[in-house]
N, C-alpha and C positions, 0 to 999 in steps of 0.2 A: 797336420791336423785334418782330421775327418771331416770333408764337406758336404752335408744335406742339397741333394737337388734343386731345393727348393734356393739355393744358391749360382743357380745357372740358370741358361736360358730356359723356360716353357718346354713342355713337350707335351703332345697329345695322342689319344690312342683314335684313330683315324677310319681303319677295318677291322674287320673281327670274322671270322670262320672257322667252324667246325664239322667234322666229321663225327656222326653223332655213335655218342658211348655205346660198346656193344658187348655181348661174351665173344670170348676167344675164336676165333675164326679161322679161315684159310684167305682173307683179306691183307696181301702185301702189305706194309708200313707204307711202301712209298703211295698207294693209291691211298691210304688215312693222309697224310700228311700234304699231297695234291689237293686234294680235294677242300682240306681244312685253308690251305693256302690261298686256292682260286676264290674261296668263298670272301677271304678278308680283300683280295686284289678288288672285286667286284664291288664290296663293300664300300671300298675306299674310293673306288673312281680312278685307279691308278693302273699303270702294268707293271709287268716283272722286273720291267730292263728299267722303273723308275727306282727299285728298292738296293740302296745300298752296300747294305752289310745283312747276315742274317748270324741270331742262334737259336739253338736248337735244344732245347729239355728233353732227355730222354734217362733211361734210367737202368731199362730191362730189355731191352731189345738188342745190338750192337754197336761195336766200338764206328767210327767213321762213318756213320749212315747219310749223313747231311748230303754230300754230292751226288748219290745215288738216286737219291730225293729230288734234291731240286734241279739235276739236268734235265727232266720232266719239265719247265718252265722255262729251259734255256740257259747255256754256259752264257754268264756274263762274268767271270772273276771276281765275283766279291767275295769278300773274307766271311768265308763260314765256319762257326763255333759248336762243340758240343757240348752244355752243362749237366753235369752230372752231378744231382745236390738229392740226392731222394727223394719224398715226394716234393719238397720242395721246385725239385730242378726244373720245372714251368714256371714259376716265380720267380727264380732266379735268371732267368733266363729274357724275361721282361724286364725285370730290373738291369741287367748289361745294355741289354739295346737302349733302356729309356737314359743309362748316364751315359753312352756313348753319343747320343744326339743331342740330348743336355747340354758336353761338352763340347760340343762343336765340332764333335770327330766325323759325322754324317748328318745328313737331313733326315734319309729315311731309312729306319731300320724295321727288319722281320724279328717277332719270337715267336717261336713255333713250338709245341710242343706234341708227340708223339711217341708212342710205343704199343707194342705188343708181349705179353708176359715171357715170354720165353727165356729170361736169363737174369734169375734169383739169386744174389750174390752177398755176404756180407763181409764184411773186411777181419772179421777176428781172426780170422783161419790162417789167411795171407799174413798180420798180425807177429804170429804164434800168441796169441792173448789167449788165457783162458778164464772164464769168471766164474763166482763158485757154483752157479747153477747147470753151467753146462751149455746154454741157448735150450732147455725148457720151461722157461719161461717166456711163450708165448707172446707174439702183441698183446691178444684177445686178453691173454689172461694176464698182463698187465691192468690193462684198463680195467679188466672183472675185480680184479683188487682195488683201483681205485673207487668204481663205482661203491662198492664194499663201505670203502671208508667215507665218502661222502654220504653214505646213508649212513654212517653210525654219527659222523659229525653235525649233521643237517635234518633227519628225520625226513628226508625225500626215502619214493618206496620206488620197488621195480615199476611198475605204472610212468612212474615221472619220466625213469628212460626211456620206457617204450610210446612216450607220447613223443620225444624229440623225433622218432622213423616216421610217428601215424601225422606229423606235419610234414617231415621235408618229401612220406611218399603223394602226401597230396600236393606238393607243390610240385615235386619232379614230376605227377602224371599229367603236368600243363605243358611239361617240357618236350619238344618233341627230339632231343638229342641226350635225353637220360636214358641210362642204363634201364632202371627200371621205373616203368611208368604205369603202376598201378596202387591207386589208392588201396591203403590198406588200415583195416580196423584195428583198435587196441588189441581185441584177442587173436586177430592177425601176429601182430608182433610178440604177444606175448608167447602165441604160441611153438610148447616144444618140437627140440631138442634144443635145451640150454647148449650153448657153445665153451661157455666158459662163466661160473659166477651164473648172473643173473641173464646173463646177455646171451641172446636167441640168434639166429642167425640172420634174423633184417635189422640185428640193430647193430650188426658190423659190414662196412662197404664190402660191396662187391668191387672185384679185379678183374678187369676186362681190358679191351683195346679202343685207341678211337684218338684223335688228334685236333688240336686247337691252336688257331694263328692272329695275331694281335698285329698289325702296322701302327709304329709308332715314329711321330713324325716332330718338326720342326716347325713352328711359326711362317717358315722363312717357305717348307715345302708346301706349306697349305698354298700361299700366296702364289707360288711357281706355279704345284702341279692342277691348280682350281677346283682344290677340295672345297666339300662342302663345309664349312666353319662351323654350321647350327649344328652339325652333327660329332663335332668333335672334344671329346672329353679329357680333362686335362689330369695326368696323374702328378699328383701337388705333393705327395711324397713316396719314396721310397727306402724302407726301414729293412735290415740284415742283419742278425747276430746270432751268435753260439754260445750253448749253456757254459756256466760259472759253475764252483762250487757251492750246492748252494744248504742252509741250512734246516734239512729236515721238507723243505716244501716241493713237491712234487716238479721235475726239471723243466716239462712240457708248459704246466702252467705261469712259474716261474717266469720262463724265457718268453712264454708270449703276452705277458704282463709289463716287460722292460718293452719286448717291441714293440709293440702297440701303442705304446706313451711315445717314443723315440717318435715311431710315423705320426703321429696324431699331434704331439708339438711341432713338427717341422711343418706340418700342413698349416698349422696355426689354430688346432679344433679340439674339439673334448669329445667326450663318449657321445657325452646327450646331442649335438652334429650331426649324428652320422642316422642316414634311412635305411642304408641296406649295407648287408654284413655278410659276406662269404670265410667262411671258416673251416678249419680242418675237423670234419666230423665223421673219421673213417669209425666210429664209433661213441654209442649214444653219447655216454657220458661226458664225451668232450666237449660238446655243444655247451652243457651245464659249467663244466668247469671253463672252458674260456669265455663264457659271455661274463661270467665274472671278473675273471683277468682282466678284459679287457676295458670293465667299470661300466659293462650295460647294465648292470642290474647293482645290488649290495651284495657282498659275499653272504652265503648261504638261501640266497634267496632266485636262485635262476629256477628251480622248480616250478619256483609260484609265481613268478613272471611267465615264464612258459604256458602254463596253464589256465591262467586268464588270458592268453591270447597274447602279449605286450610282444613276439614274435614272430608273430602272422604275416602275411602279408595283408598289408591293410591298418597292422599294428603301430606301437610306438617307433618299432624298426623293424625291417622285415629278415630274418636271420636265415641265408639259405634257398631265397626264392627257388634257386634253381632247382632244387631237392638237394643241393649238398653232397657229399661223396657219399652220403646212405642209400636217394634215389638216383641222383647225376653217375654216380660213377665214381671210380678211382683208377683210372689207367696209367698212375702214378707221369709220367713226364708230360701229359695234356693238363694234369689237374690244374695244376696253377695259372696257366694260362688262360683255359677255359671259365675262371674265374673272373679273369681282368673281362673275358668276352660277356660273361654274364654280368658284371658292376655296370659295363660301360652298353648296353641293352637297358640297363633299370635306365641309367641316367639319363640317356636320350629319350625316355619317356616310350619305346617301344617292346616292352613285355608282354602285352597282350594279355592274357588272361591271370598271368602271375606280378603284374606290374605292382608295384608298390607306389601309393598317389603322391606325385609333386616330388619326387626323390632325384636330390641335388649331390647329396654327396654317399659315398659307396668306401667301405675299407673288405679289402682282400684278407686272407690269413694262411699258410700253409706253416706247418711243420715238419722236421724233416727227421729221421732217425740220424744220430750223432753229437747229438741235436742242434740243429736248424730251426732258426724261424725268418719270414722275412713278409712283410707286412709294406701293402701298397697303399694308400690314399686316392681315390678319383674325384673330383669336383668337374658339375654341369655347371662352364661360365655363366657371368651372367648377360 
């Protein structure tokens, strides 16, 4: 039987570093992935030679990267992992180290996540699968058809999507480690070249490079290594599961609908709980459709929640502080990670200009092509 975390001992996310989201570069991985590292070591009050075990999200870049990586920090033999979950594999990759220390297999674990686009791969080919479309049917133009049918179901207009960018680019231009950090107006976003459907080209992420590192630790390592404890955020659950057959309802929402309650009962918490909400919004309409899923709002009504604000930061919950993968970024194996770095920044009360007020509890979300979902809970003790 499958046991929730919240069944084992405490684990806390301790440091947190990133190398901040960029376009494509002539920037090594291994200098994104140092840098992300040194920043959560720092963070934590700890050294290299204290961390355990490490894994690594990566996705598009290469196969065995991890040692090349961290002998930059010094060979100590620990068991290092590569996960490969698409964009999930930052998330996934938190999640190993948080139930590896959970279960008593180390005190302190690294997730790291990192890449740079170079190596675009999908598995039909490898396969021999072929499906009737051919692989034209684009992402974009997935979502452009869903967005499609949520405005014929719901009477939301192109405006509605394009207000989901003209928030998270005002929240990413607080960010100093987004992609893109420029506020931008409604006729900003709305404006042409449609990409697909209705959807422009700010209201689907950008794909860049850039890398994000989480230490995640033990009750037992706070005590040893004289970590700070006021600063330490506890992830109270972690949720993982793969699409069903499912009937007629869209697979993405679906799935992040089951996970979401999975993580959210094992935390012991409801929708209405939670202040700050990191989600997979590599484009607008996702935003709409999972804050539904996930029961922030009533079905058919994230439009209108949206645009009174009830998402701001400042709001009833803050959806995205970070900008989201619209202004944050999508460097596909830091995303998820960079997430946990951004829940556990709201939590501790040090967001600075994007801080969301008195924010205790934080849910992560990533989705992954295959489809993946895996959904984290953080709680600020009290």
């Amino acid at each position: 039987m499958r046991r929730p975390l919240s069944d084992l001992r405490p684990v806390y996310v301790v440091g947190i570093g990133l190398h901040p989201y960029q376009r494509p570069g002539e920037t090594p991985y291994t200098a994104l992935g140092v840098h992300a590292i040194r920043g959560a070591l720092a963070d934590a009050g700890i050294e290299w030679t204290d961390v355990e075990s490490a894994y690594t999200g990566t996705a598009t870049t290469a196969m065995a990267l991890s040692r090349l990586m961290y002998r930059h920090l010094g060979s100590t033999g620990i068991p290092m992992v590569q996960v490969e979950n698409a964009s999930a594999s930052g998330s996934t990759a938190v999640r190993q180290a948080a139930f590896e220390v959970a279960a008593g297999l180390a005190d302190v674990s690294i997730a790291v996540g990192v890449d740079k686009p170079l190596n675009f791969t999908m598995p039909q080919g490898a396969a021999g699968a072929r499906d009737l479309v051919g692989g034209r049917a684009a992402p974009f133009t997935h979502f452009a058809l869903l967005a499609d049918r949520y405005m014929h179901e719901t009477g939301a207009t192109p405006e509605n999507f394009a207000q989901v960018a003209v928030k998270n680019s005002r929240n990413g231009a607080l960010n100093p480690n987004a992609q893109r950090r420029k506020v931008r107006t409604l006729e900003d976003v709305l404006e042409p070249p449609q990409i697909s459907g209705i959807l422009t080209r700010l209201q689907c992420t950008p794909i860049g490079e850039g890398a994000a590192a989480a230490i995640i630790v033990s009750e037992d390592a706070i005590e040893r290594l004289g970590i700070d404890r006021s600063r330490a955020v506890r992830i109270s659950s972690s949720a993982s599961q793969s699409e069903q057959v499912y009937d007629g309802e869209n697979f993405d929402v679906a799935l992040t609908k089951a996970t979401t309650e999975q993580a959210l009962g094992e935390a012991g918490i409801g929708p209405g709980d939670l202040d700050v909400v990191e989600l997979h919004d590599a484009f607008t309409v996702e935003e709409l459709l999972y804050v539904e899923a996930m029961g922030l709002c009533e079905p058919g009504h994230a439009a209108e929640a949206l645009m009174s604000g009830e998402f701001d930061i400042g709001g009833r919950v803050a959806v995205s502080p970070s900008g989201g993968l619209l202004a944050m970024g999508h460097p596909t194996g830091p995303t998820g990670v960079g997430q946990i770095c951004e829940i556990t920044t709201q939590l501790r009360g040090e967001g600075g200009e994007r801080q969301q007020p008195d924010a205790r509890t934080g849910l992560a979300h990533m989705v992954g092509v295959g489809a993946v979902c895996v959904v984290h809970v953080l709680s600020r003790p009290a």
